[in-house]
C-alpha positions as CSV (number, residue, x, y, z in Angstrom):
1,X,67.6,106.9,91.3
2,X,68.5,107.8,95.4
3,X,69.9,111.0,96.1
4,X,72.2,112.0,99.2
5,X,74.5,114.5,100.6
6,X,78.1,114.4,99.7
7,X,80.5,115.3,102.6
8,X,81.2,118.7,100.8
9,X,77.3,119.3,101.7
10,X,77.8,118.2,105.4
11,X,80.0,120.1,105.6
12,X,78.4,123.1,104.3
13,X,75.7,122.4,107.1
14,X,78.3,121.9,109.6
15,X,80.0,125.5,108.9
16,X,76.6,127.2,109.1
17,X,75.3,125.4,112.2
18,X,77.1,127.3,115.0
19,X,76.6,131.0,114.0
20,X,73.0,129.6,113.3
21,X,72.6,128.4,116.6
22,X,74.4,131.5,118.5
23,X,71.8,134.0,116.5
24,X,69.2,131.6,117.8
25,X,70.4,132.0,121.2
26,X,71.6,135.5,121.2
27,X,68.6,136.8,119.9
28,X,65.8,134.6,119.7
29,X,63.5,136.7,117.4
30,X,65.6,136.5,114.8
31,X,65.4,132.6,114.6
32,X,63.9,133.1,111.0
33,X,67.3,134.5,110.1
34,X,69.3,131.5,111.5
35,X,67.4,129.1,109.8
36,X,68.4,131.0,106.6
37,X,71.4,128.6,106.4
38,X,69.7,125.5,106.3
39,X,67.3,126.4,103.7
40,X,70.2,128.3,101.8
41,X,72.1,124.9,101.7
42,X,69.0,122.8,100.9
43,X,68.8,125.5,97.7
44,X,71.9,124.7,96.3
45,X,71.6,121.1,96.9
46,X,68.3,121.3,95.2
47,X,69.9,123.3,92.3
48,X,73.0,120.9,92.3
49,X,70.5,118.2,91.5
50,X,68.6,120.3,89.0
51,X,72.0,121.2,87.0
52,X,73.2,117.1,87.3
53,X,70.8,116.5,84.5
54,X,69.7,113.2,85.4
55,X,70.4,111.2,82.1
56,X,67.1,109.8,80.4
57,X,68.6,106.1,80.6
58,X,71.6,104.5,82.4
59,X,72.5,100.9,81.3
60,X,74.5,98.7,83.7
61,X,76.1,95.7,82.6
62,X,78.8,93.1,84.0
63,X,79.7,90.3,81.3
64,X,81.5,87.1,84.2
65,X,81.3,84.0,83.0
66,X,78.7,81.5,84.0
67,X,80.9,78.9,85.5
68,X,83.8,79.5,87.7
69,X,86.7,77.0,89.1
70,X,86.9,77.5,92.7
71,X,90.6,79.4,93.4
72,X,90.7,80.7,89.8
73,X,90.3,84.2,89.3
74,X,88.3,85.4,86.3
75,X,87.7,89.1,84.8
76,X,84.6,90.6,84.5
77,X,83.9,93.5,82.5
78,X,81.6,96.3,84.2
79,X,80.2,98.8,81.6
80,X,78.2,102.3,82.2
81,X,76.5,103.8,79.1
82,X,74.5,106.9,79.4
83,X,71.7,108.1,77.1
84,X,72.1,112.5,77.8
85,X,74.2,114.9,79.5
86,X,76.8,112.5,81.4
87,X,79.3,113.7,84.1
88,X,82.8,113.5,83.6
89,X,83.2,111.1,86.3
90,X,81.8,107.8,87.9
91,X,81.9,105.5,90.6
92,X,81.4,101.8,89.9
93,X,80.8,99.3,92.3
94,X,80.0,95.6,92.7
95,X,78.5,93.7,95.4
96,X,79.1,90.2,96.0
97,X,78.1,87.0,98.2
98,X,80.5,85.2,100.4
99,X,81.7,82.5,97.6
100,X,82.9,85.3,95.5
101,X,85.9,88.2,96.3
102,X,85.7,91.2,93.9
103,X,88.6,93.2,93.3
104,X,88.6,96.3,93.5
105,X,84.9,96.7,94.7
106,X,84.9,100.0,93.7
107,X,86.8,102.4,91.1
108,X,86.4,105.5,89.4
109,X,86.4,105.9,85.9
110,X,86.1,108.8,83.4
111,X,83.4,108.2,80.9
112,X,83.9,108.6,77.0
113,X,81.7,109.4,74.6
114,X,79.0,108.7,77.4
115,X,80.3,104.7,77.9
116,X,82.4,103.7,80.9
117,X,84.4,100.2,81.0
118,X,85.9,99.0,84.4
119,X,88.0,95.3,85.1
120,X,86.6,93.4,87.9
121,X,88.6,90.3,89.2
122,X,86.1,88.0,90.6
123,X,88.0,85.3,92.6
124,X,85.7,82.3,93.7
125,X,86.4,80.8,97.5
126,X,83.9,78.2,98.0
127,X,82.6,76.4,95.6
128,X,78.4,76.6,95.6
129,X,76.3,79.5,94.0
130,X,77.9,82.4,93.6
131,X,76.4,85.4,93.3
132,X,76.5,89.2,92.3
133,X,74.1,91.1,95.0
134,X,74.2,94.2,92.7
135,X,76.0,97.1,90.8
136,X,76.2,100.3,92.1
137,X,76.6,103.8,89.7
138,X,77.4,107.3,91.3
139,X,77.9,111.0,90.0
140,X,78.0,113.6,91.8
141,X,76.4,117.5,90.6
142,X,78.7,120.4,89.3
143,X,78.7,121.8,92.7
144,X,80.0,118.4,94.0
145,X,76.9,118.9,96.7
146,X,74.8,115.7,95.8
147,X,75.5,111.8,94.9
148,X,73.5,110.7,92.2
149,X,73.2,106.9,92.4
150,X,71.7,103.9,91.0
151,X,71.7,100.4,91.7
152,X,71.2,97.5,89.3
153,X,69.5,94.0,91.3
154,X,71.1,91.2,91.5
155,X,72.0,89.2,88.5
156,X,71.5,85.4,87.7
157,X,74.3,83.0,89.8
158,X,77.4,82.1,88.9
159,X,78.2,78.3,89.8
160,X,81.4,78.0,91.3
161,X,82.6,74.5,90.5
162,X,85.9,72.4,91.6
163,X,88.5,74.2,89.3
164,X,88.5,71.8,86.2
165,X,90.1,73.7,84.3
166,X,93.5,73.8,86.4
167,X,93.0,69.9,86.5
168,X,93.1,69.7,82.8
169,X,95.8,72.3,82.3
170,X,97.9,69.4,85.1
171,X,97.1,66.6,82.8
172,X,97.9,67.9,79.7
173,X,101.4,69.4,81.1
174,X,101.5,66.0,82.5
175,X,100.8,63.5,79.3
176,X,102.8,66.1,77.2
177,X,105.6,66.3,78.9
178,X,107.7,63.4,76.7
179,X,105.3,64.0,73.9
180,X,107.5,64.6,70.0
181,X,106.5,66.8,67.7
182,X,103.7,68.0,69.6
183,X,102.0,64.6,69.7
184,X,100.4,63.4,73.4
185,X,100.6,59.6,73.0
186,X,100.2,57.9,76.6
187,X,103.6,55.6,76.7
188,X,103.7,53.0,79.4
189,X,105.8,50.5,78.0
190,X,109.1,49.7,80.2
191,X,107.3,50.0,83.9
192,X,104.8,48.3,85.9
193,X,105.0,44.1,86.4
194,X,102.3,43.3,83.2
195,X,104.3,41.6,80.3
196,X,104.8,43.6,77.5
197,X,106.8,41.8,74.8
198,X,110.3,40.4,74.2
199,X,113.3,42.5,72.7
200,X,117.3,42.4,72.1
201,X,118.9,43.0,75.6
202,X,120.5,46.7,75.8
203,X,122.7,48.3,77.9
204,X,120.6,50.1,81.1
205,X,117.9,47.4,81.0
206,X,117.6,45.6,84.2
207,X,119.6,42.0,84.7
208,X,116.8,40.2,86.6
209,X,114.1,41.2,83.0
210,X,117.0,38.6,81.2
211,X,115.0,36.1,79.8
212,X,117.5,33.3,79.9
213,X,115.2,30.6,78.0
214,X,114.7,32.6,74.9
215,X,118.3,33.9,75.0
216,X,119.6,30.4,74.7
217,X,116.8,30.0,71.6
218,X,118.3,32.5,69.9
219,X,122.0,32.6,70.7
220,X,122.1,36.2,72.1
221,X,120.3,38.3,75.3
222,X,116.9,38.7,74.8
223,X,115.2,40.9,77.7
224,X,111.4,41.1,78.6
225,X,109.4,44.2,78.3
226,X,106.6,45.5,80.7
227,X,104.2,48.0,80.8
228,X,102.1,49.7,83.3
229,X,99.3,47.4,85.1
230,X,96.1,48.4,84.0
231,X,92.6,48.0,85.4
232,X,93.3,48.3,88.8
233,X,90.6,49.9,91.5
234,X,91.3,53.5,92.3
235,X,88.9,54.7,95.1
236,X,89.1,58.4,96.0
237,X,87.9,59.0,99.9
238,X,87.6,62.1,100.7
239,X,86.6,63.5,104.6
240,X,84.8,66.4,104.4
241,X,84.3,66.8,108.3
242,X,85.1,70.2,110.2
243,X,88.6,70.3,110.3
244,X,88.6,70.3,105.7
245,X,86.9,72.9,105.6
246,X,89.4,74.8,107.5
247,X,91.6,77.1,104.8
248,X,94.7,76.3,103.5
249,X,96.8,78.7,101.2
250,X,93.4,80.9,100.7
251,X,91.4,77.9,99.7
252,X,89.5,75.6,102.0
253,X,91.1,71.9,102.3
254,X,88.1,69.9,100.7
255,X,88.7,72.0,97.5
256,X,92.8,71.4,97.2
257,X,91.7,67.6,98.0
258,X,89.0,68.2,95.2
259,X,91.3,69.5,92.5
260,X,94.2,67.0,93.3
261,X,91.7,63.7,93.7
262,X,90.4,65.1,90.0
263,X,93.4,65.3,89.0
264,X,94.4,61.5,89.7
265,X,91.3,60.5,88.3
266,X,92.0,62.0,85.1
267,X,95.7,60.4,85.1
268,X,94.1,57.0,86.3
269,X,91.1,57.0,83.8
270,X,93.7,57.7,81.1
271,X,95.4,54.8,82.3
272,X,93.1,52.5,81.7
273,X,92.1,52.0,85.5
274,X,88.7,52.3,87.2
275,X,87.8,55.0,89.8
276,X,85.0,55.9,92.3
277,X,84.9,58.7,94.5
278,X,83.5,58.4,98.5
279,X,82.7,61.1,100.7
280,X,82.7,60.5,104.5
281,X,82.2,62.8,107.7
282,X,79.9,61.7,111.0
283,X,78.5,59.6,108.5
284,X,79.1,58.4,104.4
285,X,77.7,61.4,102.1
286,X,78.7,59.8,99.0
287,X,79.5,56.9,97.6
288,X,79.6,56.0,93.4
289,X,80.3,53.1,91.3
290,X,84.3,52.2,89.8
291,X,84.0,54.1,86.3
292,X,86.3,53.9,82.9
293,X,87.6,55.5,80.4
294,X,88.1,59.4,79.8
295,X,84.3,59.6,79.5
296,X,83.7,59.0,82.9
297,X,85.7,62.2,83.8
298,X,82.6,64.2,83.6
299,X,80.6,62.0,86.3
300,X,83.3,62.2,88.7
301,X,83.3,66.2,88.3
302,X,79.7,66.3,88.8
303,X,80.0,63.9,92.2
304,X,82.9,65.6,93.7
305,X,81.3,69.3,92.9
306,X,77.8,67.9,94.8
307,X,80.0,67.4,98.0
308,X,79.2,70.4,100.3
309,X,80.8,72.0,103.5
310,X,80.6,70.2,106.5
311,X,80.9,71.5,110.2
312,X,80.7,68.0,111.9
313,X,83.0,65.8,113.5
314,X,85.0,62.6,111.1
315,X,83.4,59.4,112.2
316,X,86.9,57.3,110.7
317,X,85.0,53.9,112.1
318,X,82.2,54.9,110.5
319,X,83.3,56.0,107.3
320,X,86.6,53.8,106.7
321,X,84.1,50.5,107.6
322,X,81.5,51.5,104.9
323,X,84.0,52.3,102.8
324,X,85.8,48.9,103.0
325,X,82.4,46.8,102.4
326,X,82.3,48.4,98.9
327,X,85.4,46.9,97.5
328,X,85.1,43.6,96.7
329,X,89.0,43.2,95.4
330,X,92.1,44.8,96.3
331,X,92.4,48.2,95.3
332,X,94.1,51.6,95.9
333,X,92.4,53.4,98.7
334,X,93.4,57.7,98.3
335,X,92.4,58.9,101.5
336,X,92.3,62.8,101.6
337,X,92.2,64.1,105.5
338,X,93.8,66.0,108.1
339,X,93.7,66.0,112.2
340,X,94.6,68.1,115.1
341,X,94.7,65.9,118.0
342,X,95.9,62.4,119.4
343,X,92.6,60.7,119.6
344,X,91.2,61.7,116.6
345,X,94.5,60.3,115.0
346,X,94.7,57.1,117.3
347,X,91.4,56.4,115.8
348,X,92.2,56.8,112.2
349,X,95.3,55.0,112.6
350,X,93.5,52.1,113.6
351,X,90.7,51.9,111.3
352,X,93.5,52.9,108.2
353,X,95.5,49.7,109.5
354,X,92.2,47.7,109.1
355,X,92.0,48.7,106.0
356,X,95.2,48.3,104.7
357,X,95.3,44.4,105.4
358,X,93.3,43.9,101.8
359,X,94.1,47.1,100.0
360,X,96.7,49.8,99.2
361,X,96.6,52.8,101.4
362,X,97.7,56.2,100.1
363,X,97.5,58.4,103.0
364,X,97.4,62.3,101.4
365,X,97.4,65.2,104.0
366,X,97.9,69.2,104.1
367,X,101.5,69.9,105.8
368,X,100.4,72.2,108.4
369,X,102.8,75.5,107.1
370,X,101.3,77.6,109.8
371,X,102.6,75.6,112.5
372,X,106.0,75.3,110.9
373,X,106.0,78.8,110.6
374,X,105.3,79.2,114.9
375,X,108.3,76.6,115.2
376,X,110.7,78.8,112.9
377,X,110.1,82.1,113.8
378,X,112.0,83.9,115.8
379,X,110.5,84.7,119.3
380,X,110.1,88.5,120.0
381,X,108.2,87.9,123.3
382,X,106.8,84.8,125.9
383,X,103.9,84.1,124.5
384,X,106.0,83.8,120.7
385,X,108.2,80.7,123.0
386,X,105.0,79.4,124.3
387,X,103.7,79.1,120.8
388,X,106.2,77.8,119.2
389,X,107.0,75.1,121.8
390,X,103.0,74.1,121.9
391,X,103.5,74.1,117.9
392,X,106.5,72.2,117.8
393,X,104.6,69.2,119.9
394,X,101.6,69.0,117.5
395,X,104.3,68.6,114.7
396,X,105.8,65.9,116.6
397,X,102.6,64.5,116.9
398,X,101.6,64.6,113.5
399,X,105.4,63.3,112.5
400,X,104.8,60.4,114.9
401,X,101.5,59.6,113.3
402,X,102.9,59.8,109.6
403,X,105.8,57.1,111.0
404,X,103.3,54.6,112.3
405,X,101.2,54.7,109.0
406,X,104.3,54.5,107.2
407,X,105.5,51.1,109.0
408,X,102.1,49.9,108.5
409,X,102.3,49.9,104.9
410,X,100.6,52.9,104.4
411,X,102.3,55.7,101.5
412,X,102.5,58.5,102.6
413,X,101.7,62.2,100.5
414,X,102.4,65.1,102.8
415,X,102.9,68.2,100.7
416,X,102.4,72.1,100.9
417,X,98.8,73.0,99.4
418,X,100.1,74.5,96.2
419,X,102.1,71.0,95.4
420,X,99.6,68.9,97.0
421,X,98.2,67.9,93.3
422,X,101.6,67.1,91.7
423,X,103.3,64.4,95.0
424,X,100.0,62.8,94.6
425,X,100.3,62.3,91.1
426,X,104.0,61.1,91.5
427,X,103.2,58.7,94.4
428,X,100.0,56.9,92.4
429,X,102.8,56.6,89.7
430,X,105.4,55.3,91.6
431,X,103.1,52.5,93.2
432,X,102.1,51.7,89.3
433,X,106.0,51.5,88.6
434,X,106.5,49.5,91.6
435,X,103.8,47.4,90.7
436,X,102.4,47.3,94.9
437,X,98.8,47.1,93.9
């Protein structure tokens, strides 16, 4: 239990100072009397303490959960029981690392039957070990003189994990979407270039699928069927140098290319295709296998939740070359990264170009809403014009970047950080329908 003054207290020694200093000096041999003050105060601290009743017991508690998706908020419950006399009112408090934002970090509560309950929303911002440093209690006396206060240590971590959850809640919105009757079958029949099956030609169905031997065997138009490719290589590359780690919308830009490269590899694994997952700054940081199946969702959580922060510079020869002496067959290479200059994008123009003579490139990165903000805001003062004209060159640059990928072949997903998930997921589809693998 730690005991302090409130400000009530200071100022209580504050109102008694100066006439206790002007006795002293106005009449030194009665300095006994102007220390009277001080110890007059100290009593009724000591007597605000005495009548507090410290309780015999004081139980602290906060039920979180154990595992936390990284940008999704969860409640924790904060409880305060006393065992004796309680006061009628507490402060609670919660103290947390820098993965974790508590909110509010303090509240007062009025207690009940000697039990307290506070909300905490815990909102995890990097993914890692969370933690709580502590939980804090305080009452003050009936004379509202002293604080009363005790401290609870630290708790066991909370893992904050790529947001899985939100992934899942993607997919199934995603595979229910034309679902009947509450069913989730995965359809693909009627896209993609793999042969389904024959059937009776109907209006909407594409001339060129006529199948003009079979039509003439049975005396009317017969049409053929297809269905989405399956098996195809799905390789998720993600750069984790400096400039990913750099927030966007709240979150840093590793963990929005987390969430949305989990996402595809849900979709894909559920499509019967094969998916790995590569990690690359200075140098490569990770590197799996091609998995299948929906079982292999769990390994490719566990891989992409080992990838950690990085302050280093994107080595794209580096990383893009190791990458490419990995795939042995043509394959869809998601490439998650961003850039700020012209000769960090010169580079990784030219070593996306080498890759794209074997495989498919989709080229994912963050539209930069900040600087689009700069260019559309109106100026209030020179250095607003100066800013927005410097902004509106990097968008150029960036635009002129996106152009060049795009004439090399390259698809391009540039999307707002909130949508980011959802274009990729319609672009991966769209290259299934289009049958460019």
């Amino acid at each position: 239990m730690r005991l302090y003054p409130t400000r009530r207290a200071i100022g209580l020694m504050a109102v008694g100072a100066a006439p206790a200093l002007a006795v002293a000096i106005l009449a030194p041999g009665l300095w006994t009397a102007a220390a009277a003050w001080i110890v007059l105060a100290a009593g009724l601290m000591l007597a605000d303490v005495m009548l507090a009743a410290p309780p015999r017991r004081l139980t602290l508690e906060l039920a979180a959960p154990r595992f936390m998706g990284v940008g999704r908020p969860e409640i924790a419950r904060l409880t305060a029981a006393f065992e004796g006399r309680p006061p009628q009112r507490l402060e609670l408090a919660v103290g947390v690392n820098g993965r974790l934002v508590a909110e509010p970090d303090r509240q007062s509560v009025t207690l009940q039957d000697g039990r307290a309950e506070a909300e905490v929303r815990l909102s995890p911002t990097r993914r890692g070990e969370g933690r709580v440093e502590g939980l804090w209690a305080r009452w003050r006396g009936p004379l509202g003189l002293v604080w009363l206060q005790r401290h609870e240590p630290p708790g066991p971590p909370l893992a904050v994990t790529p947001d899985v959850a939100g992934v899942k809640e993607q997919a199934l919105r995603l595979f229910a979407r034309d679902a009947p009757l509450g069913a989730k079958p995965l359809t693909d029949a009627g896209e993609g270039s793999d042969f389904h099956a024959l059937k009776e030609f109907q209006t909407g169905m594409d001339l060129g699928d006529i199948d003009w031997k079979q039509s003439a065997r049975h005396a009317k138009l017969i049409g053929r069927e297809y269905r989405t490719e399956r098996n195809h290589h799905i390789l998720l590359a993600l750069d984790t140098g400096r400039l990913m780690s750099a927030p966007a919308a709240g979150l840093p830009r590793i963990d929005r290319a987390i969430n949305a490269a989990l996402l595809l590899a849900f979709v894909s694994l559920r499509m019967g295709d094969r998916v790995g997952v590569f990690a690359f700054d200075s140098k490569p940081r990770l590197a799996s296998g091609l998995a299948s199946g929906p079982a292999a969702f769990p390994l490719l959580q566990k891989l992409c939740a080992s990838i950690d922060y990085s302050t280093e510079e994107t080595n794209f020869t580096l990383g893009l070359t190791a990458l490419a002496a990995r795939l042995d067959r043509r394959a869809v290479v998601v490439v998650f990264t961003d850039f700020a200059d012209a000769t960090s994008a010169e580079l990784m123009v030219e070593n996306v170009a080498r890759l794209m003579r074997t495989h498919l490139v989709l080229f994912v990165v963050f539209r930069d809403e900040e600087l689009e903000s700069l260019v559309g805001r109106e100026p209030q003062t020179p250095d607003d014009v100066s800013r927005a004209v410097i902004a509106e060159r990097m968008l150029r640059q960036r635009e002129g970047v996106a152009a060049r990928l795009r004439r090399l072949g390259a698809q391009i997903v540039d999307a707002p950080a909130d949508g980011l998930a959802t274009n990729l997921i319609n672009s991966y589809l769209d290259v299934k329908r289009r049958g460019l693998v």
